[in-house]
N, C-alpha and C positions, 0 to 999 in steps of 0.2 A: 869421761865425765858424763852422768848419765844426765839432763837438761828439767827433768822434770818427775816429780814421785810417782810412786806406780798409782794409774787413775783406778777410781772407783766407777766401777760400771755398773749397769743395771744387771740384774743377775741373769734376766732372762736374756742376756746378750751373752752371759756366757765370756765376759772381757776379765782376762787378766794382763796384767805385762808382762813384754820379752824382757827376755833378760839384756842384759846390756851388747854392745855389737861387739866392742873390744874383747871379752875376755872369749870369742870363740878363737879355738886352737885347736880343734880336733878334726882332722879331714879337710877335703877339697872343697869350697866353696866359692856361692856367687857374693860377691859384693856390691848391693845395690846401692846406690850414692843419689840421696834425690834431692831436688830444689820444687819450689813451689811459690805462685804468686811474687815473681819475682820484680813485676812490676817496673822495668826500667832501674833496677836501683844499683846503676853503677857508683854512684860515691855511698861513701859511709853515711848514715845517720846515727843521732844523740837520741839515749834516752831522756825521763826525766829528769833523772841523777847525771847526764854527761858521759855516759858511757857510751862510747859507738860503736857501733855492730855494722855487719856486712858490708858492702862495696863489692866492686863485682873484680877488683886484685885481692881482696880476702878471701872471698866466697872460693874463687878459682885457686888458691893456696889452702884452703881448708878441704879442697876434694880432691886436690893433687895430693896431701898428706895421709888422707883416707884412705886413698888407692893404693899409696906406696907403705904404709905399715903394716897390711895383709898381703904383699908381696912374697914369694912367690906360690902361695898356700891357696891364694882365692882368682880367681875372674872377676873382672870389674865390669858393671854396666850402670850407666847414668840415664838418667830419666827424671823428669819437670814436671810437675802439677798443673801446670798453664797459668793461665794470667803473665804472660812475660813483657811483654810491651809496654804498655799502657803505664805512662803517671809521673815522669819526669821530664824536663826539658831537651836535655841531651837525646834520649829516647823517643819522643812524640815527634820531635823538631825533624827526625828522617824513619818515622814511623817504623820504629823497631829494630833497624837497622841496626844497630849497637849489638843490641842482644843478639840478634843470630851471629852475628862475628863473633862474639863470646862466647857463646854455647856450642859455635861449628871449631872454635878454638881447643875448647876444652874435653869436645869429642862424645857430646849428648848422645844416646840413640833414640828417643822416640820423646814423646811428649802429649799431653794432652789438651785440646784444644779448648781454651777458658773462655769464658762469657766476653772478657774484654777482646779477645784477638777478633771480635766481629766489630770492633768498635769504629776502623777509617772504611769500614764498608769492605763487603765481596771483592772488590778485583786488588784493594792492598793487602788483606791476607793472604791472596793466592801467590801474589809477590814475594811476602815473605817465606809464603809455605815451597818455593823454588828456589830463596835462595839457602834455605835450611838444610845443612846434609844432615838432617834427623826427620823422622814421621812426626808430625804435629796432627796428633790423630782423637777422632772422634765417632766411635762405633755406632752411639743412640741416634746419629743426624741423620736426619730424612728429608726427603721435599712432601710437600704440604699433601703429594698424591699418594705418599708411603715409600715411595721409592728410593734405594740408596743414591747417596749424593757420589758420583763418580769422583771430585775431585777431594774429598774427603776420605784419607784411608782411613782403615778402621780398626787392623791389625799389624803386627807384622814377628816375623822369627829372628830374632837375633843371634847366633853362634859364638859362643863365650868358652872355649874350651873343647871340655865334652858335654857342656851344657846348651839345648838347644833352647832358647827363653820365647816363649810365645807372649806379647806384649798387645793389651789390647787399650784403648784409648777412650775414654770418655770425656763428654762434657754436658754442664748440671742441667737439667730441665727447668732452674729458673732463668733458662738464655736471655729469651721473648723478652723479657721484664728488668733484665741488668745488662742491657746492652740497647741500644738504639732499639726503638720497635723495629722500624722501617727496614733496619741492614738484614734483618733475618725472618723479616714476612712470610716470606715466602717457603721457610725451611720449619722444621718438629722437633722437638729436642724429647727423645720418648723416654719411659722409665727405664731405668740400665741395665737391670737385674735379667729377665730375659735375655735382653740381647749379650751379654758378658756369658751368660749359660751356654749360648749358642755359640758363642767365638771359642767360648774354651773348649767346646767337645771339637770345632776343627783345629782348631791348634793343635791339641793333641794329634789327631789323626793324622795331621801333615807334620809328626815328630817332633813338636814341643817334649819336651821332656820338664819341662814348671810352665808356668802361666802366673802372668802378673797383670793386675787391673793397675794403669795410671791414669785417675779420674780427678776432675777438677768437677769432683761434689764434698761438699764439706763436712761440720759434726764440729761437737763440743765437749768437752768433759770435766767435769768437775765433781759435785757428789753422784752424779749420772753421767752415761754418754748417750747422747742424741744425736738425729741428722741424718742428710741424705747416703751419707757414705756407710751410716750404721743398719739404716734401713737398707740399705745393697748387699751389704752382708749377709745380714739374717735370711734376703730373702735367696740368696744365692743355692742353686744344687748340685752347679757342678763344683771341683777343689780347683782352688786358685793357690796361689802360694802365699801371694801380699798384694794390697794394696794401698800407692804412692797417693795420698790425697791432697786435694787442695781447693781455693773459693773460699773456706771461712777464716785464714787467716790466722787458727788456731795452733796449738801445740795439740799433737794427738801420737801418742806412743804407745796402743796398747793392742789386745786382739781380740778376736769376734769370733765363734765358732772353729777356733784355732786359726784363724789368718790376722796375720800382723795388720795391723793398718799404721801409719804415719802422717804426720805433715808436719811440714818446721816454720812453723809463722808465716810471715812475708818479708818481701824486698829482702831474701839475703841474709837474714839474720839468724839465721840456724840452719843446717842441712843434715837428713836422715842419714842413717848408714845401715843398712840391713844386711846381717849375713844371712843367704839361703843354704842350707847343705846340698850338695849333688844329692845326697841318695838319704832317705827318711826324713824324719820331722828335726825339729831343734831348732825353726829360726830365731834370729836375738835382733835387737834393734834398740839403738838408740838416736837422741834428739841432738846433735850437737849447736849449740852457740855459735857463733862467728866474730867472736871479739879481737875489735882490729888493735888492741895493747899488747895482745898473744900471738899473732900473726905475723908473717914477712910478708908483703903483698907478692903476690907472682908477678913476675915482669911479663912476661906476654900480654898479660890480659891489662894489667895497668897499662899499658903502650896502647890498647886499643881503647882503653877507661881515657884516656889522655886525652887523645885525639878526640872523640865526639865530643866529651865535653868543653873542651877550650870552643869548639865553633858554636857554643851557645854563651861564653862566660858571660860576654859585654853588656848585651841584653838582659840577661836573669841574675846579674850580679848587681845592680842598682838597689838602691834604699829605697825603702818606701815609708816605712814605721819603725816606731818603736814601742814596744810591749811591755807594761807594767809586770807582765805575768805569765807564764807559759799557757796555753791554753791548749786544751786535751780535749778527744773526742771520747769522757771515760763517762758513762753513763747513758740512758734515754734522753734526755734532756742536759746541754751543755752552752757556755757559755760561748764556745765558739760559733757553734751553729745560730746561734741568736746572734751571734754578731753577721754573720752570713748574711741571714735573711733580711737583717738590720737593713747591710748593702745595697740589696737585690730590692727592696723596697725602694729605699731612695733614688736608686737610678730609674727608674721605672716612673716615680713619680707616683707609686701605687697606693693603696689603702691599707692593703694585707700584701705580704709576701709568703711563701711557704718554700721550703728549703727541704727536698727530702737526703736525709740522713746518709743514705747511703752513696751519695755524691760530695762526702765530706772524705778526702783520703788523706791526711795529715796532720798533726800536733802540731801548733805554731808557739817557738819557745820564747821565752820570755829578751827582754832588748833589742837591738837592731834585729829588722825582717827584711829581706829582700825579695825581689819578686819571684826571683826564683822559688824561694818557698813556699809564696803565695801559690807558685803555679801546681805545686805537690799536693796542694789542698783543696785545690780545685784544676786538674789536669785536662778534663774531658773538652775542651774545646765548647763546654752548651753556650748558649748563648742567651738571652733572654725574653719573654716576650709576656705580654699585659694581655689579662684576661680578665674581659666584663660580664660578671652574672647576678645576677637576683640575690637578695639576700634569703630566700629558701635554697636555693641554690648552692650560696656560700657555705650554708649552714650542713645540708648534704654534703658536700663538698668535702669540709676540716673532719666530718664524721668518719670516713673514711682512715684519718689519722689513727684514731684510737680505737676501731672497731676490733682490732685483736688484742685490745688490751695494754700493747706493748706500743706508746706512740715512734712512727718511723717519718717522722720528721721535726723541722724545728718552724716556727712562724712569728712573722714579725706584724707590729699594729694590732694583733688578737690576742685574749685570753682566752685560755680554754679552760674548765673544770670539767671533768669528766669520771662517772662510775663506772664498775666493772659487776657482772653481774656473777650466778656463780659458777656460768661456765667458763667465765674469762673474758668477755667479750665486754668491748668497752662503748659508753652512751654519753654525749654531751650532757650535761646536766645544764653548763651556764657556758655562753657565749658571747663575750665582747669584745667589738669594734672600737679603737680608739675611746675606750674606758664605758661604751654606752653599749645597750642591748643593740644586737641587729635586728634591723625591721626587712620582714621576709619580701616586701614589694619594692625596698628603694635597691637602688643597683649601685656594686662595689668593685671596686679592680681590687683585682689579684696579681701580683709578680709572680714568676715561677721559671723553671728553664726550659729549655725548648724538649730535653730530654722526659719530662716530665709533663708536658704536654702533648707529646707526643704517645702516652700510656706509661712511660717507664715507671718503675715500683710500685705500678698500677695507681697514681695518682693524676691519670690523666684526667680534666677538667670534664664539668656537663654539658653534655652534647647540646644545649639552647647557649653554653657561655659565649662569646664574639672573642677569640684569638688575636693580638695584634703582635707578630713580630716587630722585636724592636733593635735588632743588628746590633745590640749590648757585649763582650764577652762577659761569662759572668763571673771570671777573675778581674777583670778591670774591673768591674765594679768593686769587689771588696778591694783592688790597690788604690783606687780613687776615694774610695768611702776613707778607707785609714787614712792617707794624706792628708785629708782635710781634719781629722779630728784633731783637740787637742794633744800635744805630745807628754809625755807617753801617753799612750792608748789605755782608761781603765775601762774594762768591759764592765756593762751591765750583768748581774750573777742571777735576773729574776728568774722561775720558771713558770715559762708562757702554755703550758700545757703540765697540765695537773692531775693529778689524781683527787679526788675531794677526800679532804681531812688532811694533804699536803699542806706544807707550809709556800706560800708563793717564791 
């Protein structure tokens, strides 16, 4: 089943789609099997509709099925997009531990090293990168003097037959800015495109006979494809064969200057399948689904799904709310994220809160919530902390929000109106505080989290504002904010940042 219609690309990209992976039948080939953004997600989730996808006993029975239907015609080799850790309770509670048992289960060989594997800091990825029998590799990472990072591989040759596979590894150069500042100061996440030119010409040389990019840089596609992973393409000169992507979370099934590119969503709920032929052109690829009504789950990997999560049940299985409504991160501006900020305001005690967006990782459905879910939607451990500035200050500040147009967060206690001008770029037009104008001399607290004070998604505060940690997590806050409202929970549906000529 092919997961997704063939995308329309830009033309200058030169994108059509593979053909599908099932119907190759002709000659010896590789079977590539990829995961991506996997995000901790050993149990199933729901969609809108109630349908559940992945878990990491599907996921692991939907690649064991992949491998065994091209038997004995093809080689198999698995490979990850990165982002594997990070976002659930079973998973964060012994910092990724889960997943490398499952992915050294199911016999990964390499991986790419995601913006979140920097996320418990330097010396617990180096932990996990030992206890990994796969390369969790990162080609473009440098220290801040140029130099290659010794503990980061960059390459490697896998033997698959008579197939020698040169695999090289990236991760996205927006690291600095979606991971802790702090954990990765010190290191460069440079453009990839060079250094992928350069790995390919020694792959070959040391007897690759294909070469594969597995990069956790993303792209999107729809009546265009765009993105980091499209711009590596193009700019690419040496042949690669395909590359495994991932970071946006997308569906991407198609190819670029004749190289396949892939990703299957996130947390598990699709996995690529790409055949390479040994000898000429022909690859096919397709997007598979992982719907857990069509699956048997694989016992192995359920036996190891079991165990982490049971030694979190007690804790993350507790009620907290109940939800009128499902609420969805579908949009710029959403009702969830305004309930967020709602939180993070009121614990704070603050005036304004600001919630940037991409710290939202979860749909919360409608009826009973437990905190386990909470903790899906807000995983990262930030904490919270009250920041005092100027109201010119403030006012720079939320401008930041909309300067590209496109606002990348949500905020509570402000209105915002804002125009776009005609290159896109977007300008406060009207600003208020608690329904009144700000006055640029009287002074205003800000909530925000520490990850975002710290520079992350570049909304780090003005350097005159007064920082005060306040040792908040900023999921207690929204489990504490819900408890207390009334039950069920109706969220407010306003939106607090606008475009002018919106309806609020």
């Amino acid at each position: 089943m092919k997961f997704c219609s063939a995308a329309i690309c830009l033309a200058a990209l030169a994108c059509i789609p593979p053909q599908p992976a099932a119907r190759q039948d002709a000659g010896t080939f590789v079977r590539i099997i990829g995961t991506n953004d996997f995000h901790g997600g050993l149990e199933p989730r729901a969609d809108s509709a109630g349908i559940r996808y992945g878990g990491g006993a599907y996921v692991a029975a939907a690649i064991r099925a992949a491998a065994a239907e091209c038997a004995p015609r093809c080689e198999v080799l698995l490979l990850d997009g990165g982002d594997m850790f990070q976002g659930t309770p079973a998973s964060n509670s012994a910092y990724g531990k889960p997943v490398v048992e499952l992915f050294n289960e199911l016999g990964y060989a390499a991986a790419a090293l995601g913006n979140h594997e920097f996320d418990w800091g330097i010396d617990t990825l180096r932990a996990r990168m030992r206890d990994a029998r796969f390369s969790i590799m990162g080609a473009n990472v440098r220290y801040a003097d140029g130099r290659d990072v010794e503990w980061i591989p960059n390459d490697t040759i896998v033997v698959r037959g008579r197939a020698r596979i040169g695999i090289i590894g990236l991760s996205t150069p927006q690291t600095p800015t979606t991971t802790r500042p702090q954990n990765v100061a010190h290191l460069r996440f440079v453009e990839p495109a060079p250094v992928v030119d350069a790995h390919a010409r020694s792959l070959r040389a040391r007897g690759a006979t294909h070469v594969i990019v597995v990069g956790h840089v993303g792209g999107f596609c729809g009546s265009t494809c765009g993105g980091e992973v499209f711009d590596l393409a193009r700019a690419l000169t040496e042949p690669v064969d395909a590359i495994i992507s991932g970071h946006s979370h997308s569906l991407l099934n198609t190819t670029v200057k004749g190289v396949p590119i892939v990703q299957a969503r996130s947390s598990g709920r699709a996995i690529e399948v790409l055949d390479v032929p040994l000898s000429g052109p022909g690859a096919r690829a397709e997007v598979r689904p992982v719907l857990t009504a069509q699956i048997q789950p694989d016992p192995a990997a359920a036996a190891i799904v079991a165990s982490w999560t049971a030694r979190v049940a007690g804790e993350f299985s507790q009620p907290v709310a109940v939800l009128s409504e499902r609420l969805t991160r579908t949009g710029q501006q959403h009702a969830l994220g305004n309930l967020i900020a709602d939180a993070q305001r009121a614990a704070a005690g603050a005036d304004v809160a600001v919630m940037n967006s991409g710290g939202i990782r979860a749909d919360l459905a409608a009826g009973q919530i437990t905190y386990g879910q909470i903790f899906e939607v807000q995983p990262f451990d930030n904490t919270l902390v009250r920041v005092t500035m100027r109201g010119a200050d403030l006012r720079r500040y939320l401008q930041q929000i909309v300067a590209r147009g496109r606002p990348n967060a949500h905020v509570s206690g402000a209105s915002i109106v804002y125009s776009r001008d005609s290159a896109g770029a977007g300008r406060i037009d009207t600003l208020l505080v608690a329904g009144r104008p700000v006055d640029d001399a009287a002074s205003y607290t800000v909530s925000m989290n520490d990850f975002m004070a710290a520079g992350g998604d570049g909304l780090g505060p003005p350097p005159a504002a007064i920082v005060e940690p306040l040792r908040i997590l900023d999921r207690s806050a929204l489990r504490d904010y819900l408890s207390r409202l009334p039950q069920p929970v109706n969220v407010p549906r306003t939106t607090r940042i606008r475009q002018a000529g919106q309806a609020p």
